[in-house]
N, C-alpha and C positions, 0 to 999 in steps of 0.2 A: 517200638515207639513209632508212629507216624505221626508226620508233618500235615496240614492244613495249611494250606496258604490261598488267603481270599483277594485275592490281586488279578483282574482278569488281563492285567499288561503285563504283569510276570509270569503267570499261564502260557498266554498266547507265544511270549519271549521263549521261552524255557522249549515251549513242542517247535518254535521252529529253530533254536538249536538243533532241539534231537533230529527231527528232519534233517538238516543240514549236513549232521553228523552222522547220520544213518547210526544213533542209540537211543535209547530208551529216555524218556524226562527224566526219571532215577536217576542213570547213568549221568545226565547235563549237571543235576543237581547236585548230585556227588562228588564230579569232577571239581565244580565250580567254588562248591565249601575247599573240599581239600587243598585247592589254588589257594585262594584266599586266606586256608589258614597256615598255609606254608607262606605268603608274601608277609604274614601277620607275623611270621614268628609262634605261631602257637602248636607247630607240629615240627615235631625234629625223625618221626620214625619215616623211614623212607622204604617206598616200597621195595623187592627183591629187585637186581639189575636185571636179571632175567624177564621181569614183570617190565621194567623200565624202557628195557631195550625192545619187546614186543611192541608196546607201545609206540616209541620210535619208528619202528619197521610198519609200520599201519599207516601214522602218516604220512610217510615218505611213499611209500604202496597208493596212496590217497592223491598224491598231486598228481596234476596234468601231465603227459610226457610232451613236453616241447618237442619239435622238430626242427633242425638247425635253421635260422633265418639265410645264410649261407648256403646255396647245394652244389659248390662246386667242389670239385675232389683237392686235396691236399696240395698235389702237385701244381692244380690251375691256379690256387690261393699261391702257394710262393713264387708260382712263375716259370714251374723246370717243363720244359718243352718232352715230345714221346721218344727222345734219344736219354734224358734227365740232365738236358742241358740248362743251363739258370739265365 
């Protein structure tokens, strides 16, 4: 069965999720019902943990790696001098 949707705000919405998301408008679209129907209550199967936890690891893979705002080393943060005097 395909979907038709004449909305050219939900179009443009939807491609730059995927862009954002580096997936498919399928994939935004899919995501987005399956959300919605899990917040609704009208889905109880859950995907595999396997599946769930992939998932997981993607987006964590996906965020920025911060770099400590701090660069000083352990010992200069609590104060112990190059004998490890405090």
């Amino acid at each position: 069965m395909a979907i038709v949707i004449e909305d050219l705000q939900m179009e443009q919405l939807a491609q730059q999720l995927a862009t954002a998301e580096g997936v498919t408008v399928r994939e935004v679209v899919r995501e987005s019902l399956l959300s919605l129907a899990g917040i609704r209550g009208l889905t109880t199967k859950k995907p595999p943990l396997r599946e769930r936890l992939a998932a997981l690891a993607a987006e964590v893979d996906a965020l920025p790696h911060a770099s400590p705002v701090d660069t000083r080393s352990d010992n200069d943060i609590l104060g112990y001098d190059e004998h490890g005097i405090w």
